[in-house]
N, C-alpha and C positions, 0 to 999 in steps of 0.2 A: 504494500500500500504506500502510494506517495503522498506525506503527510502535507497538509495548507494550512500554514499560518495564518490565527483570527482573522488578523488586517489587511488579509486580500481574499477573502470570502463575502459574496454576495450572492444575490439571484438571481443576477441575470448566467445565461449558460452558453457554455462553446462543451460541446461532448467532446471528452478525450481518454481513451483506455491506458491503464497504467502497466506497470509491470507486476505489481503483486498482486491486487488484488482491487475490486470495483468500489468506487465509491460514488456518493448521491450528497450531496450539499441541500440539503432542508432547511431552509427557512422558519418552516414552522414550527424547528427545534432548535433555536437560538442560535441557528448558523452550523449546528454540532456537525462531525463527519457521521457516515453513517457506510456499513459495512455491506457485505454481500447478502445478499438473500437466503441464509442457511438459518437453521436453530442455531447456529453456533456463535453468533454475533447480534452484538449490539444495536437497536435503531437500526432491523432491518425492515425491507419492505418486498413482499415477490413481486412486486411488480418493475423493481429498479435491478438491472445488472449492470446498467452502464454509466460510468461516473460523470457526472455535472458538475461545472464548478466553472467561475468566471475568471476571464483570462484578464478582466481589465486591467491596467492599475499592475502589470507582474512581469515576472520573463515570460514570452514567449512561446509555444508550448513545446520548440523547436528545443530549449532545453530542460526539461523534462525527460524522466527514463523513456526507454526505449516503449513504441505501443504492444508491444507483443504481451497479450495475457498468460501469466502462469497461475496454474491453481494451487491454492495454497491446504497443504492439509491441512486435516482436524486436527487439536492439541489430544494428547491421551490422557487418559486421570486414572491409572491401577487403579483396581482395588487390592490396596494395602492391609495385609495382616502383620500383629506381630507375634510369636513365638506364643504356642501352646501354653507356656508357662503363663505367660502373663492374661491372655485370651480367659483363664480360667479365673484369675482375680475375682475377688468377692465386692461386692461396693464398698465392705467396713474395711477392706484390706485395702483399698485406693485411696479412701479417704486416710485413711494411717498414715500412710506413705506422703501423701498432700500436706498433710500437719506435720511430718516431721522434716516435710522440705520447703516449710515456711511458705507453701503455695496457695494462691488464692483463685480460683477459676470458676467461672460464671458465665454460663451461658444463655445465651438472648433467650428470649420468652419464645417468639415466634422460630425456631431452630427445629429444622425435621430429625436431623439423626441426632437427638435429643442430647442423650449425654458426651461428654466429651473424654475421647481415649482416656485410658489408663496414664499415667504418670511410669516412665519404664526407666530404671537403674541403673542397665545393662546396654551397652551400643549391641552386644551378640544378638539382645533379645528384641533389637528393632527392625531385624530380618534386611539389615539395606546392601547395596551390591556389592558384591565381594570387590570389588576395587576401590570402594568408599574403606570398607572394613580395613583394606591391605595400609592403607594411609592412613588412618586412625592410630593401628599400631604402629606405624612409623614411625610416628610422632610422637610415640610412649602416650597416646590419652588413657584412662582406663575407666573411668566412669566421666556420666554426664556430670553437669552443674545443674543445679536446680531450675532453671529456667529452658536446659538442655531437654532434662528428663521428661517436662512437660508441654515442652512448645515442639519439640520434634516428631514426634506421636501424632500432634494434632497437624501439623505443615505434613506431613508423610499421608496422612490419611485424605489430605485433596481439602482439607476445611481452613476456610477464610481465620486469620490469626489477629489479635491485639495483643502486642506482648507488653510486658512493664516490669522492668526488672532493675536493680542497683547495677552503678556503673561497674564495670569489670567483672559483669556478671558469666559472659558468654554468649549475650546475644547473638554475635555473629557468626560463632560454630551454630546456630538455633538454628538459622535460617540456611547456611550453606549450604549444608550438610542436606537436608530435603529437594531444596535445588539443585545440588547436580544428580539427584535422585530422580528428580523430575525430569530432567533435560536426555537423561541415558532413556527413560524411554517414549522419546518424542523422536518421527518422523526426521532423521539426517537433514542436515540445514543444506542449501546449494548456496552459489556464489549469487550476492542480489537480494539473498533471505534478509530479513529483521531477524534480531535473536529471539529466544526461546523463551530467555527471562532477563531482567530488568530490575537493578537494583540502584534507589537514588537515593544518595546522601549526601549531605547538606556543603561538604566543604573536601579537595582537593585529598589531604591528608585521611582524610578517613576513608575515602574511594578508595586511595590506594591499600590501606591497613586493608578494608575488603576483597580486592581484587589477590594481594597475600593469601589470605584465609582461602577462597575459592579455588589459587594455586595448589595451598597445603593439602587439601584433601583431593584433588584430581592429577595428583600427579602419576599417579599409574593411568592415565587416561589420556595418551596421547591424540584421540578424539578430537576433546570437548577441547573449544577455544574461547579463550574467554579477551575481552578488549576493555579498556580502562579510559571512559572517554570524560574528563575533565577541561577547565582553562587553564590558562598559562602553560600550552604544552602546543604542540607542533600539530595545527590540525590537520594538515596533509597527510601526515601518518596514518593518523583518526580515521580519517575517509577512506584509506585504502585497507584497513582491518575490514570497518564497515562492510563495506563493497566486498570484499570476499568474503564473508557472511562469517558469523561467529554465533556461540552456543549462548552464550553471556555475557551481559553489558553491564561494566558497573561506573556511574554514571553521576556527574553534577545536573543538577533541571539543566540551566541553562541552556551548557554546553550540549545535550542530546537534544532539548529543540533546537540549536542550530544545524547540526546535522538533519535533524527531520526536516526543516528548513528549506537543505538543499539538495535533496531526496539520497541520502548518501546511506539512512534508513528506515525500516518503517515497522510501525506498529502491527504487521500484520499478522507475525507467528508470536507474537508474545502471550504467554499462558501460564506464565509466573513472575508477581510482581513482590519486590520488597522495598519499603519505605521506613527507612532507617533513620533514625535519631530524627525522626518524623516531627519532634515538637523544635528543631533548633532549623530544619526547612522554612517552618511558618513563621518563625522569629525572624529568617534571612530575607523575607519575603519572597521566597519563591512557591507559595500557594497560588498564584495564577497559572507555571508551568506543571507544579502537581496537578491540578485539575483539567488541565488542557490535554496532556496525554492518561490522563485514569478513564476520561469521560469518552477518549474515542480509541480504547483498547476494544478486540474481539469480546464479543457479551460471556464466552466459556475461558474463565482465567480465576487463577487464584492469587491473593492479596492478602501478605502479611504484613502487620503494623508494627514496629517498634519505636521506643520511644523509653529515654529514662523517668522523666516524667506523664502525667496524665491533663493536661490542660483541657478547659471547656472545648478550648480550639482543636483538640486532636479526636476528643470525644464526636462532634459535630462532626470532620471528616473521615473517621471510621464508619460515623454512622449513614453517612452518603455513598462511600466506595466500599464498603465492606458486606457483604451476604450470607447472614445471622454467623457473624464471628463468635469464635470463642475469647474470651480474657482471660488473660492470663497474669498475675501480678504476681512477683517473687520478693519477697519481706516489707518494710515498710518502703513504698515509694515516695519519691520526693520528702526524702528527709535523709540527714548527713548520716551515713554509715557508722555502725558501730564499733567497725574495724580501727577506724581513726582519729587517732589522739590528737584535741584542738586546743591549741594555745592563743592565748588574744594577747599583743603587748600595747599597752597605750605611749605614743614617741610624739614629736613634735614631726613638721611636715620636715624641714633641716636636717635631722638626724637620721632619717629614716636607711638611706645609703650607709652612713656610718653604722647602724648599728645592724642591719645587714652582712656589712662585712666580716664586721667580729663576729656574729655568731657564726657565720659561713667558712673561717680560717680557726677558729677553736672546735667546731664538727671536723675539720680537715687533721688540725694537731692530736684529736681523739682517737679516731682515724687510724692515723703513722704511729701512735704509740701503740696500737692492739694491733698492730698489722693487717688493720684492713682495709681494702679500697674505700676507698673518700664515696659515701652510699650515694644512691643518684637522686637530683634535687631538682623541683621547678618551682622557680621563682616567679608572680606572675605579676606584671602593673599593667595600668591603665592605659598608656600610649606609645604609640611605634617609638618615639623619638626615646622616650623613657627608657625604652625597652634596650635600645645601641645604649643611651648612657650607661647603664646598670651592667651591660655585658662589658662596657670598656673597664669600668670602674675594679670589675672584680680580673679580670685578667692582666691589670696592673697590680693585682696585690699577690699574683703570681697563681691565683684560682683558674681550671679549666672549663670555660665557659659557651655558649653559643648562643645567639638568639635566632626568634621564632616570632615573625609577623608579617601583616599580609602586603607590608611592601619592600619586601625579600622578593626574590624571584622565585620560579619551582624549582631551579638546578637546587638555590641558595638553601631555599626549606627542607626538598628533601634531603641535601648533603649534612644540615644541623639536626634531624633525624638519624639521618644515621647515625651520626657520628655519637647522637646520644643515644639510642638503643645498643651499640654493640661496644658502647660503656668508654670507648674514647675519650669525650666531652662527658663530665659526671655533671655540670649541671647545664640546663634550658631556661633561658631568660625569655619570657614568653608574654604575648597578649592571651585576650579569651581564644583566638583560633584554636589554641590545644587546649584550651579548657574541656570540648566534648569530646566523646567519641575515639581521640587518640586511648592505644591500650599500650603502655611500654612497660613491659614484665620488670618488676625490681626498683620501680621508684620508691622512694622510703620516707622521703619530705616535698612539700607542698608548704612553700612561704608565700603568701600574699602580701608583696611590699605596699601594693596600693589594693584598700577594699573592693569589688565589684560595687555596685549601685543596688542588687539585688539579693535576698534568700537564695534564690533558684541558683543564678552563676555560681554564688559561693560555694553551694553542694559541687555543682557539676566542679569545681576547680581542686575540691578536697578529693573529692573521687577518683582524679590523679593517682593515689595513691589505697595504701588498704585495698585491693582488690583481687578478685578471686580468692577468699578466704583468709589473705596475708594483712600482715599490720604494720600501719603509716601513722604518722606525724603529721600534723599540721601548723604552722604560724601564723599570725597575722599582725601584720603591725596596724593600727587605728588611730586615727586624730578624731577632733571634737567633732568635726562633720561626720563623722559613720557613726553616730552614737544612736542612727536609730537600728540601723541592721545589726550594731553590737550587743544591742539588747535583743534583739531577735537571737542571734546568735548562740547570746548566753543561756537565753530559753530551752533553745533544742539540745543544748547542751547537758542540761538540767534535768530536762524530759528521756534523753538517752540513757545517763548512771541511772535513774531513777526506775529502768525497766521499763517506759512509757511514753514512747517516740512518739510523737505526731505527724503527720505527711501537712503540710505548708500548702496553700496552693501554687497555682501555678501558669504559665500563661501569659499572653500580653495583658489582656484583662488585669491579672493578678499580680502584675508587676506595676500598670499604670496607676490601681488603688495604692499600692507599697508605695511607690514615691509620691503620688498624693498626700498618704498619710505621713510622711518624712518630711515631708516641705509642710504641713500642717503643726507637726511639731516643732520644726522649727523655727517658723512663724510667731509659734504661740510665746516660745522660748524667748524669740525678739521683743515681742511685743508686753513681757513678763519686763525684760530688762529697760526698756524704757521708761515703764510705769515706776521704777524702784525706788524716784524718788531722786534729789541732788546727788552728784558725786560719779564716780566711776562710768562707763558706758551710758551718761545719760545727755550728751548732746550727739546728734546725727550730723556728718558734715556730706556736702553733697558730692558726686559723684566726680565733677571734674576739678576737685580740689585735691583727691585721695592721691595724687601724684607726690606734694610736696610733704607729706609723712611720711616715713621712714618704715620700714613692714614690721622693724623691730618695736613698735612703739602699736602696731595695733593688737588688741588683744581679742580683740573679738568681731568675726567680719561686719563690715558696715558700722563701727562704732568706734570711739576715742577715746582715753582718758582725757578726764577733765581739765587738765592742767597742759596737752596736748594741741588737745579743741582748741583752749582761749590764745594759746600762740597762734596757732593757726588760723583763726578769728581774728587777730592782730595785725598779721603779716598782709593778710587778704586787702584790711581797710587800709594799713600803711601806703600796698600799692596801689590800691585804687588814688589815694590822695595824692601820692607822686605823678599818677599819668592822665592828671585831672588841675597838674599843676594848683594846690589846693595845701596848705599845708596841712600836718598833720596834727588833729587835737589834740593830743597824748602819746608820748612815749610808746612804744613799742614795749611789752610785758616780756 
């Protein structure tokens, strides 16, 4: 199928047949593509084989694929068993297993094959192809992770997924692992095919961590081809993988509508879709390209959700692209893991580098006196520029450092990956880019020189570390401004020793109330200190004055001392009276 971007669809018609497969441009379905006339697709209609769509306003149809119709087959969907053993499970014996693997699963009301597979322990006991199996062991796994144990069962058995699981959980063996399960028994791709399945996540670095994992386990499967189509990389390459058809696409939105764009692929054999780190896509705004290719995939596909958090917003798009999913949640979501030791320190905005340092060169001398490697560190602040400062700072104090942000290039990023996963560079000087989704086995500390603005980033940035069962550290340095999220902070903190986590919400929604209510507080704060009566912070000087104070001398944003002000009040009228030729009433204070 050659895919048409929104903004050159209309209703007026010029017929032109594609190479994949037909399409029908409907009008009176908000412009949507619409598939061939089978059961097996979307918005079809028998009476449409031949594709319609307006040439106005576009190239040419001279470039466009070739008009030769190929037919496209059907997707297949086993039916999947697992192992007699498990087949025989009792419901209190599932439920057991559920509860002792901190799992939470719930299926939609309106759901035909009612309940949801078993929870399975064992990879032997998930019956999958001996080539999956052979790679498994390769890799020394031996048992699932909890999120393994019960999202693989239900993605294996052809049912639509919502998963929700703590960072470093194994998501993405979750999903893999069924996918190229799926893909071995699907109809051989030819040259010109669209792939088989389709997986989109939100940023460069995590493509790639996926498109690894998809490696890891087919690597006895000289077959399956899988292509990694992201920006900041060489799309020439991109197109010619494309074009000679590949089994799996792992994929930023963007960059795959460009290629769909320029017909280099198409949506027309895709029959397994995954949407990863699903809630940090709609953060990035790419919720117009998720919905643009979910809504004109073939109507016979399955669609699984991931996601470390559960936002209104992810819930609303499961519940539009997903067909009566199961959920799946593994321990408390969206809330700071209990793996990871969090530390707050209160500094001034000045010291924050210095005291950074010390603590980053006395973990180093701790280190060299036990004989062991200096453990691996990400340091995270606020901005690119912050981010080179802080990396120069510590590589003068003779520390091995890298940074990580998104105006590095991809050679740049991925060489400061490397260098930091195969322990070269022991620390990553970093924006939120590696806050999600990056998994680098053996980080041990997570310092926050600069706070996030939010609960939710602060999770995803701790989650760095403590993952997959193991135990981390965390830092934070804080000034007066973070003292509302500090208090948040120290809540969940509370709630964790206490045996009695709470999940936070979450969400644009739930981030736009959070700094509502942080700029409410400090408002109230302001406007507490004004009232307090003569003396200290209680004259306001205006805005194009704040140049000629000195920052040592403010103490609290937007205010003065008293004795500050009245010079500055002083200085203001002196010069008014000099450039007014006017002399001055009074001495200068």
């Amino acid at each position: 199928m050659s895919y048409v971007p929104p903004h050159l669809r209309n209703s007026s018609s010029t017929t032109l047949t594609t190479r994949a497969s037909s399409l029908n441009l409907d009008n009176n379905h908000h412009s949507k593509l619409a598939f061939p006339s089978n059961s097996h697709f979307r918005n079809s209609s028998p009476a449409s084989s031949l594709s319609t769509f307006s040439n106005a306003s576009r190239r040419s149809s001279g470039d466009f694929p070739s008009s030769k119709t190929v037919s496209v087959p059907d997707p297949i969907f086993p039916q999947w068993q697992p192992s007699e053993r498990v087949s025989r499970m009792k419901p209190e014996q599932i439920e057991e297993i559920r509860l002792r693997l901190n799992l939470d699963v719930t299926v939609a009301l309106d759901s035909l094959p009612a309940p949801a597979p078993a929870p399975i322990e064992s990879f032997t006991d998930m019956c999958l192809h001996a080539s999956i199996m052979k790679d498994i062991a390769y890799h020394e796994y031996t048992r699932p992770t909890s999120i393994q144990a019960q999202a693989m069962p239900i993605a294996l058995s052809g049912r639509d997924l919502l998963g929700c699981a703590e960072t470093g959980s194994g998501k993405t063996a979750a999903f893999t692992i069924p996918m190229i399960q799926h893909c071995l028994a699907q109809p051989p791709i030819r040259r010109g095919d669209g792939p088989l399945a389709l997986v989109l996540a939100p940023t460069r670095e995590l493509a790639q961590q996926i498109e690894k994992e998809v490696k890891a386990f087919s690597r006895s499967l000289d077959s399956l081809k899988t292509a990694i189509v992201v920006g900041g990389t060489n799309i020439g390459e991109q197109r010619s993988e494309l074009r000679a058809g590949v089994d799996i696409v792992v994929a930023t939105p963007g960059r795959f509508i460009d290629h769909l764009q320029q017909g280099n692929t198409s949506l027309s054999r895709i029959s397994f879709v995954v949407l990863d780190e699903a809630d940090r896509m709609l953060d990035m705004g790419f919720e117009p390209q998720i919905r643009e290719v979910m809504r004109n995939l073939p109507e016979k596909h399955q669609t699984l959700l991931f996601s470390a958090t559960m936002p209104v917003e992810i819930e609303a798009l499961a519940k539009e692209y997903l067909t009566s999913p199961v959920q799946v949640k593994v321990g408390k979501v969206s809330s700071p893991t209990a793996n990871v030791s969090q530390t707050l320190v209160k500094v001034s905005e000045n010291e924050k580098i210095d005291r950074l340092l010390g603590l980053l060169v006395e973990e180093a001398s701790q280190a060299e006196k036990c004989g062991h490697p200096f453990p691996l560190t990400i340091v995270f602040v606020e901005r690119k520029t912050r981010c080179d400062e802080v990396t120069e700072a510590l590589v003068a104090q003779g520390l091995s450092a890298v940074s990580l942000h998104g105006g590095r290039s991809q050679s740049e990023r991925e060489a400061a990956l490397h260098h930091f996963r195969n322990g070269s560079t022991c620390i990553l000087v970093a924006t939120d880019v590696a806050s999600r989704g990056l998994d680098v086995t053996g980080v041990s500390h997570v310092i926050n020189l600069d706070l996030p603005k939010t609960m939710e980033d602060y999770v995803h940035r701790i989650g760095r570390t403590g993952r997959a069962g193991s135990t981390g550290q965390a830092t934070s340095f804080y000034t007066d401004r973070d003292m509302f999220l500090v208090a948040n902070i120290k809540k969940a903190i509370a709630d964790a020793e206490s045996g009695n986590a709470v999940a936070f919400p979450t969400g644009k929604v739930a981030r736009r109330k959070e700094k509502e209510a942080a700029a409410a507080q400090k408002e109230a704060k302001n406007g507490l200190s004004k009232h307090s009566g003569f003396g200290a912070a209680s004259i306001n000087i205006e805005d194009k004055y704040k140049f000629m104070i000195t920052s040592s001398d403010i103490k609290r944003e937007g205010f003065v001392p008293f004795r500050t002000a009245v010079f500055t009040v002083g200085l203001i009228l002196y010069s008014f009276a000099c450039c007014s030729s006017i002399p001055p009433a009074c001495p200068v204070l």
